[in-house]
Structures are given as structure tokens and as C-alpha cells.
C-alpha positions in Angstrom: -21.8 10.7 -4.2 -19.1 8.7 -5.6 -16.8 6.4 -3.5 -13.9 8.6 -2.6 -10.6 6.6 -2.7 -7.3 8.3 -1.6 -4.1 7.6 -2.5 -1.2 8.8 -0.8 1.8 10.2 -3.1 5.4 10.8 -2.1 8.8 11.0 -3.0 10.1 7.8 -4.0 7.3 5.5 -3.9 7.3 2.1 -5.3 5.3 3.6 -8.6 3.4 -0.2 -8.7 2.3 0.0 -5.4 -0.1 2.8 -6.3 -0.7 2.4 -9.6 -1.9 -1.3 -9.9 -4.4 -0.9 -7.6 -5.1 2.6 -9.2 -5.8 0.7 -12.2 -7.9 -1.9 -10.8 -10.3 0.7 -8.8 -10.2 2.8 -10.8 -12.7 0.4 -13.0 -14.7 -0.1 -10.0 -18.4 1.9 -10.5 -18.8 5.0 -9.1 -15.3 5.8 -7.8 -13.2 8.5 -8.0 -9.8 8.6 -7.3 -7.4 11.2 -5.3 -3.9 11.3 -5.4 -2.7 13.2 -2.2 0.4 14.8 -1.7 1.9 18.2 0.8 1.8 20.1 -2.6 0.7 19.9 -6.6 3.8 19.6 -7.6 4.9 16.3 -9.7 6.4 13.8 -7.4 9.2 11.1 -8.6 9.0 7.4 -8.1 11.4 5.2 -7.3 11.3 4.2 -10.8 11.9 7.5 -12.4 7.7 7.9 -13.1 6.7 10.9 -11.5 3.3 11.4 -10.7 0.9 14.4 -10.3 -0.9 14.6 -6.8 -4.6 15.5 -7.6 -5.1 17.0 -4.1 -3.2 18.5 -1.4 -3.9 17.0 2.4 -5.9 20.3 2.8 -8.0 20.1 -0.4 -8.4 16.2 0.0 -11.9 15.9 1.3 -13.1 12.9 3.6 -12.0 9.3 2.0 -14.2 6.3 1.9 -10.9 4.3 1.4 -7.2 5.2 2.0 -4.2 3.7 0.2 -0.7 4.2 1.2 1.8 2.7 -0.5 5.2 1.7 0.5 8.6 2.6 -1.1 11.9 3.7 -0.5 10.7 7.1 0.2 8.3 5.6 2.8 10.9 5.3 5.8 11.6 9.3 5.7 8.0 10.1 6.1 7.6 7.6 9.3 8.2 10.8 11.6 6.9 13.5 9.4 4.3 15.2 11.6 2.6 16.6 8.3 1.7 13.2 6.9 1.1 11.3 10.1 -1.7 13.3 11.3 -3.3 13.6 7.8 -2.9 9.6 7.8 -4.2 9.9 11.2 -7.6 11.8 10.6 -8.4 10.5 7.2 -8.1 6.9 8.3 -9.9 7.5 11.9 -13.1 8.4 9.7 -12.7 6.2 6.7 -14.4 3.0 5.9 -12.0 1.3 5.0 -8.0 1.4 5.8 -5.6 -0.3 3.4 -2.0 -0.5 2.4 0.3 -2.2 0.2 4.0 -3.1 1.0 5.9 -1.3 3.6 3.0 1.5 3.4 1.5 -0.8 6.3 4.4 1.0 8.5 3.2 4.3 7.8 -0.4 3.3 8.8 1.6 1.9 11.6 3.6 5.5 12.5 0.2 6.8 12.6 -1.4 4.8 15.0 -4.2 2.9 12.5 -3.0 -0.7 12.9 -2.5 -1.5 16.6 -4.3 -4.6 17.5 -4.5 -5.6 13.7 -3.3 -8.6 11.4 -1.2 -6.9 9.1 0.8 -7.8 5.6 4.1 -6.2 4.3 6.6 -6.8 1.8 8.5 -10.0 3.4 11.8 -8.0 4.6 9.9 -5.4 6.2 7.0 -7.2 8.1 9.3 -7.7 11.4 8.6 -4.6 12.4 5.1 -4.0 12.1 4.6 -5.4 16.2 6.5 -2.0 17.2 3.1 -0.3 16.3 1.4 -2.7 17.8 0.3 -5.1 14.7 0.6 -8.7 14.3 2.0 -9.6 11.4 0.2 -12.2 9.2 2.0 -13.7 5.9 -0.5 -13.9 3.5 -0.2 -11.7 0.4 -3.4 -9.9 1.3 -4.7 -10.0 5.0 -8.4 -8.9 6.0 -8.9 -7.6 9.7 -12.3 -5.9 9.7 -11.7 -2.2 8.1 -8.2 -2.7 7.7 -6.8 -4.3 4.4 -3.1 -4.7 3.8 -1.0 -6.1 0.9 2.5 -7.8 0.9 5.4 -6.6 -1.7 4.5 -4.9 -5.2 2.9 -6.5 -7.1 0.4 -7.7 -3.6 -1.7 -4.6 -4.0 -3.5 -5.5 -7.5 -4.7 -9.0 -5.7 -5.2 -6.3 -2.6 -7.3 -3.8 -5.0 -9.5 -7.0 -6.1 -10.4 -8.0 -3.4 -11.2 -4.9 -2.3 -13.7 -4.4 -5.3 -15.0 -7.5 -4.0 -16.1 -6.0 -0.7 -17.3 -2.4 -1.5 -19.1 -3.7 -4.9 -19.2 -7.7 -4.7 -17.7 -10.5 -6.4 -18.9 -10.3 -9.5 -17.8 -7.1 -10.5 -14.7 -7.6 -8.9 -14.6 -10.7 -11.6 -16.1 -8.4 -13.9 -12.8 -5.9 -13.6 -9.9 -8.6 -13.6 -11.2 -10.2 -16.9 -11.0 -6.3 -18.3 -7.5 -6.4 -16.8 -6.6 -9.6 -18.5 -5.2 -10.2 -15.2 -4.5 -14.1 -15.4 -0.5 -14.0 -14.0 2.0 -16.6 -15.4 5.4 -15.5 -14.0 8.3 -16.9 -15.2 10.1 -17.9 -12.6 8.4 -19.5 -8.7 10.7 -17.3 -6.7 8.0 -14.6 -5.6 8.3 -15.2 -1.6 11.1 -16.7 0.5 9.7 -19.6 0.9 9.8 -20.3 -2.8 13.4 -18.6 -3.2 15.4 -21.0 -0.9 17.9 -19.1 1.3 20.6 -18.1 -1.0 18.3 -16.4 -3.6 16.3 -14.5 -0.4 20.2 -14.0 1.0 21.0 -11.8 -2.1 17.5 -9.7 -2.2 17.5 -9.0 1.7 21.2 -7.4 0.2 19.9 -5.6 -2.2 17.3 -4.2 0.2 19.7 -3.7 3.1 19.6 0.2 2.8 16.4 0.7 2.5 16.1 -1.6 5.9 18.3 -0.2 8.0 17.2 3.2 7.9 13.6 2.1 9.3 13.3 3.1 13.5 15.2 0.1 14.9 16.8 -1.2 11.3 20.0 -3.0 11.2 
């Protein structure tokens, strides 16, 4: 059988969480790809992409490898009953357990990363120890089944890699040279600790309502 690889879709996801690393695994051999959602019903982005769920938590069958992304919409599904226990089974039986962004709260809210090194985007990774994770820095942090990716543009280093350990380097090499992905950016600003504090000042801003409606946001 092909590797199954789940996504989960919601409103208002970060649209690059999921769909760079849909890209990269999506060249990975003998995968196929679900994109999981309450109903079939297109679901909008935070960048005004909606996307169309493949599979519905009850169709969805058993995942080799979950994905959760994060988002805006993420902090209004970190009590949804619905989506925490269908986080909650899937990721109890698959091999492995990965996130990008602030979707490493949600595998939080469901009880899949206590006692793990887990990434997030750089404003949000504070509270990953009130599920019980320790939070580790590095864009994309390995703790035995359980993969997670900082901010955005984190999860197509995070889908790499993860080619890497289901189908080995060279492939993994193999599907980044079909991606042409060879990053320049134009500006070293990527992390705080490139930004300085004024520039890192002004994005926590623009991210301040997004952070303060997470459980114990200010």
C-alpha cells in the first residue's frame, strides 16, 4: 500500500504551511496524500486560497504520517472536541507525527507532544511547555516519531527532511533539485535573532491578535 500522509485542513490556515510540504511529499514515491477536514466543503486560507478537503475525519483511514498546520484559524480549534480526538487517534497509531508552525499547539491540545522537543513559529513557541513540550529553536527539530517545523516557510525544510527518513537521502536530494529549491531571500531578517529588536518589536505587533487569543495569551 502506498504511504498514507494526512493533512489536516481548516478555516484559516496558513495556506504555506500545508502546501509546501504538500508539494515536496507529494513527489516522494509511493505516497498519497489526504487532505482532512469535518466536511467536503471548500475551506478558506488565511490567504484567500481555499482548499478542498479530500477526506472527512470519518472517511480518512489510518495515516502513516500526520501534518497539522498552523494558522490563524489554529487557536479556535485548540478546544474543539471534534478535531482533538481525531488528532488524538490518528497520531496515537501513526508512524510518524509532524507539524509546522503553531500546528505543534494543536498536537499539543491533543496530548501528542508531552515529553517532546518541539519547534513553532518564534512568537508562539512559549507556550508549547503548557502541554508539556520543551521547546527547541531550531527550524526543524527531530524527537523520535515526532517532527516539527518553525514559522511558514519551516515546513518545506520539515517535508525534506522528512523524505529523508521514510525514503532516504538521496531521494530526498533527488526531490529538492525537482523543486529547484536553492533559497536566496532577499533580506537576513527570517528569525529574531537576525531581525534585531525593533524589526521583531513590529512583527510580534502585527501578530498580537492572533497571540492573545491562544489559552493563556496576552
Amino acid at each position: 500500500m502506498p504511504f498514507r500522509i494526512g493533512f489536516l485542513l481548516y478555516p484559516h490556515l496558513t495556506q504555506l504551511d500545508l502546501t509546501g510540504p504538500a508539494q515536496v511529499l507529494a513527489a516522494m514515491s509511493d505516497s498519497a496524500l489526504h487532505f482532512v477536514w469535518k466536511r467536503h466543503e471548500p475551506v478558506p486560507s488565511d490567504a484567500g486560497i481555499s482548499l478542498l478537503p479530500t477526506d472527512t475525519f470519518d472517511s480518512c483511514p489510518a495515516l502513516d504520517m500526520l501534518l497539522v498546520p498552523g494558522g490563524p484559524g489554529q487557536q479556535g480549534l485548540m478546544r474543539d472536541a471534534d478535531v482533538l480526538a481525531w488528532l488524538a487517534r490518528q497520531g496515537a497509531q501513526a508512524s510518524w507525527v509532524t507539524s509546522v508552525c503553531s500546528g505543534s499547539l494543536l498536537l499539543g491540545a491533543a496530548g501528542l507532544l508531552k515529553g517532546y522537543r518541539a519547534a513553532s513559529h518564534w512568537a508562539y513557541r512559549d507556550y508549547l511547555p503548557a502541554f508539556g513540550a520543551r521547546i527547541d529553536e531550531r527550524r526543524v527539530v527531530v524527537d523520535r516519531n515526532r517532527i516539527t517545523g518553525g514559522g511558514v516557510t519551516a515546513g518545506i525544510d520539515l517535508a525534506l527532511s522528512l523524505v529523508a527518513l521514510v525514503r532516504g537521502e538521496e531521494e530526498a536530494k533527488a526531490v529538492q533539485l525537482q523543486l529547484e529549491y536553492a533559497p536566496q531571500p532577499p533580506f537576513n531578517c527570517g528569525r529574531p535573532e537576525l531581525a534585531g529588536a525593533a524589526l521583531t518589536a513590529l512583527a510580534r505587533k502585527r501578530l498580537a491578535a492572533s497571540i492573545a487569543s491562544l489559552p493563556g495569551g496576552a
